[in-house]
Residue frames as a rotation matrix with the C-alpha (Angstrom) as fourth column:
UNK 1
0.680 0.208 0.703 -11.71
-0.607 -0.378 0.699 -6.21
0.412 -0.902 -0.130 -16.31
UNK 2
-0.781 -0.489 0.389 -8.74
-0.622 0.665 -0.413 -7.77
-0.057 -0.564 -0.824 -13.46
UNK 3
-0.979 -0.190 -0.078 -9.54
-0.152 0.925 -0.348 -10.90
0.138 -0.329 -0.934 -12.95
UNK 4
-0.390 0.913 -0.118 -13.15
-0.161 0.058 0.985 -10.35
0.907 0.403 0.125 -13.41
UNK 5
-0.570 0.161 -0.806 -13.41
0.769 0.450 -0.454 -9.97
0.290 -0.878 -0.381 -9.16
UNK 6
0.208 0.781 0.589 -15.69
0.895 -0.395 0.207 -7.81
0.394 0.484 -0.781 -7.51
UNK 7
0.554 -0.028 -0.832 -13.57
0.319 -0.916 0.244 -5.28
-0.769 -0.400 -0.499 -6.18
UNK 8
-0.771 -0.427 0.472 -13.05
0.624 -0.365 0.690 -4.54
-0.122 0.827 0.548 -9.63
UNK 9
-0.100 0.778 0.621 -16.78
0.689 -0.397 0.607 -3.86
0.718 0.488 -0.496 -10.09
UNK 10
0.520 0.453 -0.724 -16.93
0.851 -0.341 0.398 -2.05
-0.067 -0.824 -0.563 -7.23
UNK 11
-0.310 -0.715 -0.626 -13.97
0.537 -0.675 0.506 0.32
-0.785 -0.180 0.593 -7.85
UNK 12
-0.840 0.067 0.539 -15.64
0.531 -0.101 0.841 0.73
0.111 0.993 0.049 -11.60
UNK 13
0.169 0.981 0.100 -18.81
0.908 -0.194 0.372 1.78
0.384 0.028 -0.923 -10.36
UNK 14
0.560 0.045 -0.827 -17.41
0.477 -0.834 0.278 4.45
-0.677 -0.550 -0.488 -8.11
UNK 15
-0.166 -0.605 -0.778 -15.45
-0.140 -0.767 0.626 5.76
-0.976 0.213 0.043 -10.99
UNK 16
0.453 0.803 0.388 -17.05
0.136 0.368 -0.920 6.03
-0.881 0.469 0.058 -13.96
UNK 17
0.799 -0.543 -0.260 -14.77
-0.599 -0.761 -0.251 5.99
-0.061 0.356 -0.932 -16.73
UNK 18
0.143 -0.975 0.170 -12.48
-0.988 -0.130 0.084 4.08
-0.060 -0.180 -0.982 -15.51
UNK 19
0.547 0.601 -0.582 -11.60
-0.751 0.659 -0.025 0.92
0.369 0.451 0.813 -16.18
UNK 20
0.782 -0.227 0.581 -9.99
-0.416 0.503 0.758 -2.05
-0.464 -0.834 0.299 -13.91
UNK 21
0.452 -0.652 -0.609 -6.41
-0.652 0.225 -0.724 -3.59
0.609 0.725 -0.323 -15.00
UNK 22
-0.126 -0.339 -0.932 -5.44
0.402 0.841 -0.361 -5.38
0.907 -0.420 0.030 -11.79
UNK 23
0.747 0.633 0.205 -6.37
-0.330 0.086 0.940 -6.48
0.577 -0.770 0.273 -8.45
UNK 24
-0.492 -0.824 -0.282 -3.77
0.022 0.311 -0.950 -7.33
0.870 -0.474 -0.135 -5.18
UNK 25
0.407 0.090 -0.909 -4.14
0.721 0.580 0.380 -8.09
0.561 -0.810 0.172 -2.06
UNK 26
0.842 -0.290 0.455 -3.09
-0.359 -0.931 0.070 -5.07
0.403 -0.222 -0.888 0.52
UNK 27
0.421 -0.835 0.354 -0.25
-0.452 0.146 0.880 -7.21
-0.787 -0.530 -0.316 1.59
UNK 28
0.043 -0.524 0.851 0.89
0.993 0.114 0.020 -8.35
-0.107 0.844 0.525 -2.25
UNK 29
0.869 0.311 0.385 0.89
0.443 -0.835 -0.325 -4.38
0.221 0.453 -0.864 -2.57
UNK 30
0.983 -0.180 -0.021 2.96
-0.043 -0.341 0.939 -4.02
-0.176 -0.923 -0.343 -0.02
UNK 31
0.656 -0.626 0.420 4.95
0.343 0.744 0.573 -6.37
-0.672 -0.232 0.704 -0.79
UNK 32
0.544 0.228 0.808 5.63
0.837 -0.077 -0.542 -5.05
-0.061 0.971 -0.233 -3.91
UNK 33
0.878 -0.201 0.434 6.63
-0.226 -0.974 0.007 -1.62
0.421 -0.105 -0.901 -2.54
UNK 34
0.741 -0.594 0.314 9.19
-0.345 0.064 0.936 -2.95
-0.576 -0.802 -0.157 -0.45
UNK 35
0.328 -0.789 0.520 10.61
0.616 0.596 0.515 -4.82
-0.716 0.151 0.681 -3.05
UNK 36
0.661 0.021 0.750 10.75
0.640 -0.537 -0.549 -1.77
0.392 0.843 -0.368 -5.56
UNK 37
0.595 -0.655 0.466 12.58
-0.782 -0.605 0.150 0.57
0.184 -0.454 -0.872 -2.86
UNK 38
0.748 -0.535 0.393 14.68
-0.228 0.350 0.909 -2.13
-0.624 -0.769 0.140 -2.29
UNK 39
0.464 -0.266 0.845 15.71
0.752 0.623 -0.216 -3.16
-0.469 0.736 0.489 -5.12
UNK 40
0.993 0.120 -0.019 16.01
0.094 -0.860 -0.501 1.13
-0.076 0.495 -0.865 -6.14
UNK 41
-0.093 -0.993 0.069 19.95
0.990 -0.099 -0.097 1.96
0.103 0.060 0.993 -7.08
UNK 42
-0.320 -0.188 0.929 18.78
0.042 -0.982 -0.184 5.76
0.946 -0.020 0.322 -6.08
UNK 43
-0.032 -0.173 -0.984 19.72
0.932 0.350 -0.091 6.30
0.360 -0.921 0.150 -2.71
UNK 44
0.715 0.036 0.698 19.01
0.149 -0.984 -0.102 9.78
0.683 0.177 -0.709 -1.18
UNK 45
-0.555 -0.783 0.282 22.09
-0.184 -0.216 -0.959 11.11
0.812 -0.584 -0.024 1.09
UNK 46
-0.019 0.430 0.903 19.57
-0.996 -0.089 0.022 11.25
0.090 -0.898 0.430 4.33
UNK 47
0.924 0.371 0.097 18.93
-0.378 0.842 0.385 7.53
0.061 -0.392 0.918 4.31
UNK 48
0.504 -0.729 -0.464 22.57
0.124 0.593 -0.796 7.00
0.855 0.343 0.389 4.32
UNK 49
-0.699 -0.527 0.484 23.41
-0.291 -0.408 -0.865 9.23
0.654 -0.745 0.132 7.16
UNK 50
0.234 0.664 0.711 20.68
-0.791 -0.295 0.536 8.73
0.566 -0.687 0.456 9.28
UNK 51
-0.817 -0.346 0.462 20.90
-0.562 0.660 -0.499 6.49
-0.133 -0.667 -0.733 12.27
UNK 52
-0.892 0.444 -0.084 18.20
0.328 0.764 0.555 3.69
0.311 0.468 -0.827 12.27
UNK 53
-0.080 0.611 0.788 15.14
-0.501 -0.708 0.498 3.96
0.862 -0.355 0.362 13.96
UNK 54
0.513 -0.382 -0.769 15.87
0.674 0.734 0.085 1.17
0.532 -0.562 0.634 16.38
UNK 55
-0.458 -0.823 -0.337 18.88
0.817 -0.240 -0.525 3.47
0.351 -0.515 0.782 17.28
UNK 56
-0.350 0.185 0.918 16.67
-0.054 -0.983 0.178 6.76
0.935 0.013 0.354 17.56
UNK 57
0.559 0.817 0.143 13.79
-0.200 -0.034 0.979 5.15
0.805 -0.576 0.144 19.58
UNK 58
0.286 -0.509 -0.812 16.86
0.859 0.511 -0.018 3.91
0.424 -0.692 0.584 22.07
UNK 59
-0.730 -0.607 0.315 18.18
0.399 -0.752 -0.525 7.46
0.555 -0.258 0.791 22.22
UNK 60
-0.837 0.304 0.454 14.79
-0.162 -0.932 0.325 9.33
0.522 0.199 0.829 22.63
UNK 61
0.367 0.855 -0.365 12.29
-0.580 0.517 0.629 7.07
0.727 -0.019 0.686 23.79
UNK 62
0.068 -0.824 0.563 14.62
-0.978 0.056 0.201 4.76
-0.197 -0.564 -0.802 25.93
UNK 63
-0.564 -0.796 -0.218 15.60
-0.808 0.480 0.341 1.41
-0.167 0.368 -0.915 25.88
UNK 64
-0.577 0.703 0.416 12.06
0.199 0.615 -0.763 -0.19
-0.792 -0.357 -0.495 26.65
UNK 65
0.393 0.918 -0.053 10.30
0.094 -0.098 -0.991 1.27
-0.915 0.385 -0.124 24.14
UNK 66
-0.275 -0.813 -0.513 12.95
-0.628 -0.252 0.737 0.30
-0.728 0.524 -0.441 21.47
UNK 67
-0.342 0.314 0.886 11.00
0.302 0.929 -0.213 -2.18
-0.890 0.195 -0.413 19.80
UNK 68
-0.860 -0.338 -0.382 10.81
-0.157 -0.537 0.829 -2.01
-0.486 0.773 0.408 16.42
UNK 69
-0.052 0.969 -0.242 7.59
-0.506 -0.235 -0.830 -0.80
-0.861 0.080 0.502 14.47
UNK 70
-0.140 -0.021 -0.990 8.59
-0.990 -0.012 0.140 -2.30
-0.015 1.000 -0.019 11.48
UNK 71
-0.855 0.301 -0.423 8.16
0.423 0.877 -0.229 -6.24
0.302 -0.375 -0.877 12.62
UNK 72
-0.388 0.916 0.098 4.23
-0.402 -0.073 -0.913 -5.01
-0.829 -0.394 0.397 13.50
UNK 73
-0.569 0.507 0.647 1.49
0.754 0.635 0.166 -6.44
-0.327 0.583 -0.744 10.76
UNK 74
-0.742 0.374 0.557 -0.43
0.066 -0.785 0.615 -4.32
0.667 0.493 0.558 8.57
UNK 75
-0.620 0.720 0.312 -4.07
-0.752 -0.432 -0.498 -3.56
-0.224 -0.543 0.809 10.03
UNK 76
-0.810 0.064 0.583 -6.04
-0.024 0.989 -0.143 -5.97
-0.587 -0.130 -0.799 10.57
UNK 77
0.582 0.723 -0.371 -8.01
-0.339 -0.199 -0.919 -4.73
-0.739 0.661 0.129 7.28
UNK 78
-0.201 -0.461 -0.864 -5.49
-0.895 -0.271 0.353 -5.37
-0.398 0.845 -0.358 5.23
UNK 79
-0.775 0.154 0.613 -6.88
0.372 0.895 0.246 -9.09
-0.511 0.419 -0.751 4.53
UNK 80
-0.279 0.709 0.647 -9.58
0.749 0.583 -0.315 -7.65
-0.601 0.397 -0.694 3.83
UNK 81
0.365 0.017 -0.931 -8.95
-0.469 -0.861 -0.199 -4.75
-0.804 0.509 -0.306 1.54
UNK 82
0.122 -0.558 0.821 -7.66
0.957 0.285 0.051 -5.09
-0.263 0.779 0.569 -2.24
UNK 83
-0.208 -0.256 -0.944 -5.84
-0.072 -0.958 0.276 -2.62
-0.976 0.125 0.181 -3.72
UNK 84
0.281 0.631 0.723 -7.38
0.777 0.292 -0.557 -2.09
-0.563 0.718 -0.408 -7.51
UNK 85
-0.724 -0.561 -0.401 -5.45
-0.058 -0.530 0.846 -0.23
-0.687 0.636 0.351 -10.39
UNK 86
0.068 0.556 0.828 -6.91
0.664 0.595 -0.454 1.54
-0.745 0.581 -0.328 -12.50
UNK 87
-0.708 -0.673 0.214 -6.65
0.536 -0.314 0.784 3.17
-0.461 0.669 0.583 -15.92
UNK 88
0.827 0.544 -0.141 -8.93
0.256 -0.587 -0.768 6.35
-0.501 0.599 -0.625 -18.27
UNK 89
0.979 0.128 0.157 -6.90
0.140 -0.988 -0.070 6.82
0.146 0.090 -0.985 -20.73
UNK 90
-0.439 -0.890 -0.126 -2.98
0.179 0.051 -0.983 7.97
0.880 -0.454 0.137 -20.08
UNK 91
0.015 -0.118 0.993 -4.76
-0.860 -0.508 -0.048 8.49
0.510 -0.853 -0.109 -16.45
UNK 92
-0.323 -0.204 -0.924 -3.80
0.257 0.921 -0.293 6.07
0.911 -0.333 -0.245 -13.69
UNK 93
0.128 0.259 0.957 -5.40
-0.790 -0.556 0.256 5.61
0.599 -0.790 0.134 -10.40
UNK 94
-0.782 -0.441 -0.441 -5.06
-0.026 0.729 -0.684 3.28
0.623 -0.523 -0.581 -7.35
UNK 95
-0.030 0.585 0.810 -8.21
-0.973 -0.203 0.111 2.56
0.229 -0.785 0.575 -4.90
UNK 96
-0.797 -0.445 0.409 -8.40
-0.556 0.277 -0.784 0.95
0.236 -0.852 -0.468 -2.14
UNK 97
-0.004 0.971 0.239 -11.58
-0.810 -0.144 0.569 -1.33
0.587 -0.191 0.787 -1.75
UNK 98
-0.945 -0.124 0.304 -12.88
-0.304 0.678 -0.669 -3.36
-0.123 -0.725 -0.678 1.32
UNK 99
-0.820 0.438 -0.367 -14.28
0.237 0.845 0.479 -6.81
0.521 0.306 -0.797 0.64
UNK 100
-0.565 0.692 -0.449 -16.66
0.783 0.278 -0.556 -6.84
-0.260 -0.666 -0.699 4.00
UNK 101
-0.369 0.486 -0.792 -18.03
-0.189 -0.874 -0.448 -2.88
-0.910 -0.016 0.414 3.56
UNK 102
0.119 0.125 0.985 -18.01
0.949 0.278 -0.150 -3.51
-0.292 0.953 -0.085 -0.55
UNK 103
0.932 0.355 0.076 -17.07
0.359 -0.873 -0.330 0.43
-0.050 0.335 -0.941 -0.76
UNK 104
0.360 -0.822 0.441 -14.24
0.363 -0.313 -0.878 2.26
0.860 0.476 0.186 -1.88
UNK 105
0.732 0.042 -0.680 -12.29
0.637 -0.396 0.661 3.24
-0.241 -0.917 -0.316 1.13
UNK 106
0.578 -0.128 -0.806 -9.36
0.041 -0.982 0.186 5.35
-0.815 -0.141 -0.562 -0.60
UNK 107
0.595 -0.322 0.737 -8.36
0.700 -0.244 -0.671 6.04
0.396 0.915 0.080 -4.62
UNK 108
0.208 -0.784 -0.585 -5.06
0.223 -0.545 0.809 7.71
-0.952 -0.299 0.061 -4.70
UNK 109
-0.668 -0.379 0.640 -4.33
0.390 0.555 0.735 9.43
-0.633 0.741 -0.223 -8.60
């Protein structure tokens, strides 16, 4: 089992079968994503042309409400969520479990 924590057991119980391989934090998860697409040498033509979103919300939205969504914080669950990988098998899954509730809140996979 990850780290032997208990949103492992918890994710295990709701999925029988399956079996825990690692545990994160919903903002080491994140983090993680960001640094994989960044890091990606496959660029798709649209993200090259497009304009930012900074530049949209200025066009469409006007200049007050240019502020940029991306400088916001996750939800203020995300301390208390872990994100919990797991494995049956060649199957992988991903769920989502929150410390305070102690219940799975969403398994992607």
């Amino acid at each position: 089992m990850a780290k032997d924590s208990k949103s492992a057991k918890i994710a295990e119980e709701h999925f029988p079968g399956w079996k825990a391989t690692r545990v994160s934090s919903m903002e080491e998860g994140a983090e993680t994503l960001a640094e994989t697409l960044a890091d990606s040498d496959r660029r798709s033509a649209a993200d090259t042309t497009m304009p930012g979103l900074d530049d949209l919300r200025r066009k469409y939205l006007g200049a007050r409400d240019s502020s940029s969504a991306d400088t916001l914080p996750l939800s203020d669950g995300a301390e208390d969520t872990d994100l919990v990988e797991l494995e049956s098998g060649p199957l992988k899954k991903v769920a989502a479990v929150s410390k305070t509730k102690k219940k799975v809140i969403w398994s992607q996979g």
